[in-house]
C-alpha positions as CSV (number, residue, x, y, z in Angstrom):
1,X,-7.8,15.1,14.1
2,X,-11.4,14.1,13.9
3,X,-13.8,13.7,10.6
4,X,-16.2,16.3,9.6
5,X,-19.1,14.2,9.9
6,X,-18.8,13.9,13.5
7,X,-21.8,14.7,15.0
8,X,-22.5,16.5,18.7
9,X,-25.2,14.4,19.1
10,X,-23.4,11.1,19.5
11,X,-20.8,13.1,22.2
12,X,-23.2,12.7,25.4
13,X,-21.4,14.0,28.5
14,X,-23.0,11.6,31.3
15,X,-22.3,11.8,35.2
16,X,-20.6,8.4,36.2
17,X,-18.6,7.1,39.5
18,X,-14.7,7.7,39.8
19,X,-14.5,3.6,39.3
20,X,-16.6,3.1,36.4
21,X,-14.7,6.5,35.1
22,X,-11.4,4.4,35.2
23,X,-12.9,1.9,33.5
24,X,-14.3,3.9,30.7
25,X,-10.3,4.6,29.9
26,X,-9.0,1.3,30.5
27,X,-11.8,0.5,27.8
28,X,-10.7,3.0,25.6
29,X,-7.6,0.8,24.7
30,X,-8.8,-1.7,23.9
31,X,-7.6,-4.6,26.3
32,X,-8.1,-7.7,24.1
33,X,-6.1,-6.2,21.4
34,X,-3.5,-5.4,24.3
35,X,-3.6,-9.0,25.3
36,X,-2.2,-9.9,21.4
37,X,0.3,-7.1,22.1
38,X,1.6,-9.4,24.7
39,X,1.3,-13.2,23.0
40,X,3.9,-11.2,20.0
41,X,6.1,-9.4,21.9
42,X,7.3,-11.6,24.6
43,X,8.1,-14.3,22.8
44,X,10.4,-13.0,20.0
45,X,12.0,-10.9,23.2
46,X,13.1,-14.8,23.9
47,X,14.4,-15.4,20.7
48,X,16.3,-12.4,20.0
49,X,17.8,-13.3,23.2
50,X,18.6,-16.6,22.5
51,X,17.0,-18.2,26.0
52,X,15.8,-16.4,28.8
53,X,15.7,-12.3,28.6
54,X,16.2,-9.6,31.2
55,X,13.2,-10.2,32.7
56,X,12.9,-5.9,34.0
57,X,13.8,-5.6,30.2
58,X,10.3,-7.6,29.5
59,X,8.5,-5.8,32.0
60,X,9.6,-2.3,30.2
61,X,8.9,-3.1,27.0
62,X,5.3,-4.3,27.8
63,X,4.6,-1.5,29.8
64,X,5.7,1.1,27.0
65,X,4.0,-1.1,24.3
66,X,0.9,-1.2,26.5
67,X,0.9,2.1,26.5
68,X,1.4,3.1,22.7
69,X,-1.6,0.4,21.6
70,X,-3.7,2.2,24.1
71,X,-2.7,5.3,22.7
72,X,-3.1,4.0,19.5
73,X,-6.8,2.5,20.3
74,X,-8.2,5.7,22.0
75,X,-7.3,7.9,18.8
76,X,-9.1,5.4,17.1
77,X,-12.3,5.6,19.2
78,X,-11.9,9.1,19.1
79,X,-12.1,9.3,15.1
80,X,-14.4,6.8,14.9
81,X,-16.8,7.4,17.4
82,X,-19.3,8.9,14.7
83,X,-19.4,5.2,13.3
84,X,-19.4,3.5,16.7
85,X,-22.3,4.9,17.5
86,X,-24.4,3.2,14.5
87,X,-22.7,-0.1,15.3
88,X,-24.4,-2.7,17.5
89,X,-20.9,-4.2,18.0
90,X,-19.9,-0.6,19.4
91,X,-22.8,1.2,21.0
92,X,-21.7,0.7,24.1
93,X,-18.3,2.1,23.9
94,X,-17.3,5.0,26.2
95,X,-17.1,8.1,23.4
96,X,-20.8,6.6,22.3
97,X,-21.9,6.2,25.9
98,X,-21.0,9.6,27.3
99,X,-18.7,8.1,30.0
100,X,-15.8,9.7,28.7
101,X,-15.6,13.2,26.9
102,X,-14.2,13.8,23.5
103,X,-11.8,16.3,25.2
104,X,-11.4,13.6,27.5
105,X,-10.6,10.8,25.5
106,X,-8.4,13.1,23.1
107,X,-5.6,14.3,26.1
108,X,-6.0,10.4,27.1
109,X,-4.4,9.5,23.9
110,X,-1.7,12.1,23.8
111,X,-1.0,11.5,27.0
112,X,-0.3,7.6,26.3
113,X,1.8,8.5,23.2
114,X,3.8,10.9,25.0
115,X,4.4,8.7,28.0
116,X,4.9,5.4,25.7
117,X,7.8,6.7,23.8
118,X,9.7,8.7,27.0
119,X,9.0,5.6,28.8
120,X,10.6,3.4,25.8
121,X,13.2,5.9,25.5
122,X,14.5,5.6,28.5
123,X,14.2,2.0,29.6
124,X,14.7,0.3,26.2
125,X,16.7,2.3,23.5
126,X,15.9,5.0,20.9
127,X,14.8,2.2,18.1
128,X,12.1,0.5,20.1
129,X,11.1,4.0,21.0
130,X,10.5,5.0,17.5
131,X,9.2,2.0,16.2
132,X,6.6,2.6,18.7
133,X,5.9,5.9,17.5
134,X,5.7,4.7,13.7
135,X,3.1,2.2,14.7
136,X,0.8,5.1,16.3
137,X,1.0,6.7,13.3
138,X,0.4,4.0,11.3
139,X,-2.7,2.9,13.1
140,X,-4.3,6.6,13.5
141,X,-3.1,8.4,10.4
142,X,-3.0,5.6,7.7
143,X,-5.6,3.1,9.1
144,X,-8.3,4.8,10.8
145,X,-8.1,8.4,9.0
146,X,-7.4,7.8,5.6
147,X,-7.9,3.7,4.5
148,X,-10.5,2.3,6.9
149,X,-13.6,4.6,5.2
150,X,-12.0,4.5,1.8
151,X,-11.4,0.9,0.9
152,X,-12.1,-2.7,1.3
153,X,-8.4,-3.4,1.4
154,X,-8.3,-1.2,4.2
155,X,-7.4,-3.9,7.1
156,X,-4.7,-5.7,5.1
157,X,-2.5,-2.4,5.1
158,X,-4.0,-1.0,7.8
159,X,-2.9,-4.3,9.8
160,X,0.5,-3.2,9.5
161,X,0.4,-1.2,12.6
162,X,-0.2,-4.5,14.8
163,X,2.8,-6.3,13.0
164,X,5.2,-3.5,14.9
165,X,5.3,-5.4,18.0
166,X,7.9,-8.0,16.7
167,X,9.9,-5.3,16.1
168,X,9.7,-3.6,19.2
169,X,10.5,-6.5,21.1
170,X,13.7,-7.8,18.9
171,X,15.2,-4.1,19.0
172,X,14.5,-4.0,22.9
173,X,17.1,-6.5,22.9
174,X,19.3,-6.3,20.2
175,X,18.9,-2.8,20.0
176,X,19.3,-3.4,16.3
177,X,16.4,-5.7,13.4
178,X,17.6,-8.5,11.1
179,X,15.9,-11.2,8.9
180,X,14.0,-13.0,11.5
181,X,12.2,-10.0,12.9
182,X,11.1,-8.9,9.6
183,X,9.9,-12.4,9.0
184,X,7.8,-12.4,12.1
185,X,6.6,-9.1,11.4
186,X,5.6,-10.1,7.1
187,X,3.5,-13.1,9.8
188,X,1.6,-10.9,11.8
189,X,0.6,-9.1,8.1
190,X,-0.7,-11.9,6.4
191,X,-2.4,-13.4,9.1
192,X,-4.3,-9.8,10.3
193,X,-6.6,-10.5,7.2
194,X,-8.0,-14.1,7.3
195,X,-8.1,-13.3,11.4
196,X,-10.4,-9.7,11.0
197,X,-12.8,-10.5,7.6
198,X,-14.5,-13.5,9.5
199,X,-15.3,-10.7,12.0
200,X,-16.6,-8.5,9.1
201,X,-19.0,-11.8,7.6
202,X,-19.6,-11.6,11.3
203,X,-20.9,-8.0,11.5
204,X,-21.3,-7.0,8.2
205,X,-24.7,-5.4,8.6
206,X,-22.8,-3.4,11.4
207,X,-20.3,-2.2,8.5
208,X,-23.2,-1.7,5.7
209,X,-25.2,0.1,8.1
210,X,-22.0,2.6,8.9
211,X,-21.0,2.7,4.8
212,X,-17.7,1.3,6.3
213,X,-15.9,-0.6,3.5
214,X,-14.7,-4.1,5.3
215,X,-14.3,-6.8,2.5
216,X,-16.7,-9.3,4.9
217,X,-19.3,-6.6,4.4
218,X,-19.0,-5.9,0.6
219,X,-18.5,-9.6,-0.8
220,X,-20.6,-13.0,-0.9
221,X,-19.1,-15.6,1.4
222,X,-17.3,-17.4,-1.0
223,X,-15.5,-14.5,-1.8
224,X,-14.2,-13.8,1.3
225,X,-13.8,-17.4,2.3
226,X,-11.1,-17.2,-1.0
227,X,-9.5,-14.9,0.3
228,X,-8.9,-16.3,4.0
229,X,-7.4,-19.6,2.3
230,X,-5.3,-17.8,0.0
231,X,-3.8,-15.0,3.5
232,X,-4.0,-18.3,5.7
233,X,-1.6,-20.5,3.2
234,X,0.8,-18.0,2.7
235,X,1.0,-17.1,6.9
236,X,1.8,-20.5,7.0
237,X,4.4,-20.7,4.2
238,X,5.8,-17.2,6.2
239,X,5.7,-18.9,9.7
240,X,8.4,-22.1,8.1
241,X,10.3,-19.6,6.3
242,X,11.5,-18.8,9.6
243,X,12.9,-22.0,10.5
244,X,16.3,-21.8,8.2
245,X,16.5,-18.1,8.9
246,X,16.0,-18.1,12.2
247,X,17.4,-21.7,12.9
248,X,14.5,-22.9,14.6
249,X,14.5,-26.5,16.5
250,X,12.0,-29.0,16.1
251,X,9.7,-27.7,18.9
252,X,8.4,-24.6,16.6
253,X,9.1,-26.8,13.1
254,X,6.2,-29.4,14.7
255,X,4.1,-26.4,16.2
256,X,4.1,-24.2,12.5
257,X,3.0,-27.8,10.9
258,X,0.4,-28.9,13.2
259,X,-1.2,-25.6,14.6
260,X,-1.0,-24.0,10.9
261,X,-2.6,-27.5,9.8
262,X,-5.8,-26.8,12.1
263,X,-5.4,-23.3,11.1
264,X,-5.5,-24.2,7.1
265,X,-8.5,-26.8,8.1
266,X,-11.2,-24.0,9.6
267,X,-10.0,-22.3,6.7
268,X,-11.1,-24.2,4.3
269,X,-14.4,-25.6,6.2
270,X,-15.3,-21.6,5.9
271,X,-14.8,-21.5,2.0
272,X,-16.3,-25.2,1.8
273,X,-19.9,-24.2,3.7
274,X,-20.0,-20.8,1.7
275,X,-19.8,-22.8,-1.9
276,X,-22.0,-25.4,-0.4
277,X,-24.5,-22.3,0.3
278,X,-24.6,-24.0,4.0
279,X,-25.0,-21.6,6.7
280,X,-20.9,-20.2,7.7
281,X,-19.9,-20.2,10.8
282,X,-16.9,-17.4,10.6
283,X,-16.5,-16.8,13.9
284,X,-14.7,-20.3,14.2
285,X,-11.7,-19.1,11.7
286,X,-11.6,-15.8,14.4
287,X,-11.1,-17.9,17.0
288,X,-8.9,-20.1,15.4
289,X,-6.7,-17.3,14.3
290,X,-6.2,-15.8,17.9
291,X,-5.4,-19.6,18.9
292,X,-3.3,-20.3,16.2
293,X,-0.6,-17.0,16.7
294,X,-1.2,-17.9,20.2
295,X,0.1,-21.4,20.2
296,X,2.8,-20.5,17.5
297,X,4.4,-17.7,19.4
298,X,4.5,-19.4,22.7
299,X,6.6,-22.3,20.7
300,X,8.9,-19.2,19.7
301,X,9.4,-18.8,23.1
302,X,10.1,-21.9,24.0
303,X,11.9,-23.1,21.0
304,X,15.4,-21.4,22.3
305,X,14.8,-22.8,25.6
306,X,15.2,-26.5,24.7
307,X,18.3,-28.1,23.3
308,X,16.6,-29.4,20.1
């Protein structure tokens, strides 16, 4: 699996230290996304349980989901490590840097996908395990290989991969998926855009530079801004959807109002300064949208927990 207009010249092989070589793996997938991984599995693991869930169960399921996003990100390095290499943002990657080998990185990833699912197999149950391997896929094959060069609408579809950890985490302990999960997961996909094209407004010279098509990088601000309100209010609408189906208490009900609220507000202020032809700050909406899921899934963890 790699694109044809991979050069040699951006796979350096460079002499490093043993330490800085396990670091140039850990790297490779991508712990910030990881740490989302955990803020959207956890949580619904609580209210698939009801209250408090086998805590080994937890530690399992995080372990083999950690695994399958790393997986996940390393093939994506891999592939994209061509268009890493012209991006500021990613010039200092390991594939761009030399610490870590093409070969290297490529038996890293199969490795992680083949350890993920066994490991998810066996401690969880076959459902989580598969789910796991449908989000790999998802995330290599549909994402990075065929949408992410192709078309601006390549992260809302693209995105679904990082929905897949609602899944995971209901089925680790129901063993089973119902309304609520596939509410959480129909979330994660509408807020994945308004969270990523700030980003792309971000580093959209990045993106023009590499001829990658991210809808921050081909449209005006106001655009884009349009388009954030337009995800953002309907993630919201999603995230009270789930209070009849899922029979939330007044803990999340007060959380989806209030954080989606502040959510809706740096929203706006990003659509507002882009009419206004003021200078746009659109790392504030990123931030916000990683605070935001943040806040809200930690209330569906606690929402069970309290009698209310």
């Amino acid at each position: 699996m790699v694109h044809a207009n991979v050069s040699a010249s951006i796979d350096p092989v460079v002499r490093v230290s043993a330490g800085r070589k396990v670091r140039a793996y850990v790297t490779l997938t991508k712990p910030r996304v990881l740490e989302l991984l955990l803020v959207t599995t956890i949580p619904v693991m609580f209210l698939a349980q009801g209250g408090m869930p086998d805590l080994w169960l937890v530690l399992a399921t995080v372990i083999g989901g950690a695994m399958s996003a790393g997986s996940a990100a390393t093939f994506n390095m891999y592939l994209d490590r061509d268009i890493d290499a012209q991006m500021h943002r990613t010039q200092k990657r390991p594939l761009v840097t030399g610490e870590v080998s093409p070969r290297g990185a490529l038996i890293f990833a199969w490795a992680l996908a083949a350890a993920s699912t066994i490991w998810l197999w066996m401690t969880t149950n076959w459902l989580a395990a598969t789910l796991s391997v449908v989000a790999i896929f998802f995330y290599v094959v549909i994402y990075t290989m065929i949408l992410k060069r192709r078309t601006e609408q390549n992260i809302v579809w693209g995105g679904i991969a990082g929905c897949f950890p609602v899944l995971i985490g209901w089925s680790a302990v129901t063993g089973s998926l119902s309304w609520t999960p596939f509410i959480l997961f129909v979330l994660v996909f509408l807020w994945t855009p308004p969270h990523y094209w700030p980003l792309s407004m971000k580093y959209k010279g990045d993106y023009a530079e590499a001829d990658v098509p991210m809808l921050g990088a081909t449209r005006d601000g106001i655009q884009v801004g349009l388009q954030v309100i337009l995800y953002a209010w309907a993630t919201i609408a999603c995230s009270l959807l789930l209070v009849p189906v899922a029979s939330m208490g007044l803990a999340y009900t007060v959380s989806a109002l209030v954080f989606g609220g502040w959510f809706l507000y740096e929203s706006h202020l990003l659509y507002n300064s882009a009419v206004r032809g003021e200078q746009v700050n659109p790392m504030r909406v990123f931030h916000a949208s990683i605070t935001y899921l943040t806040l809200l899934f930690v209330a569906i963890a606690v929402d069970p927990l309290l009698p209310f």
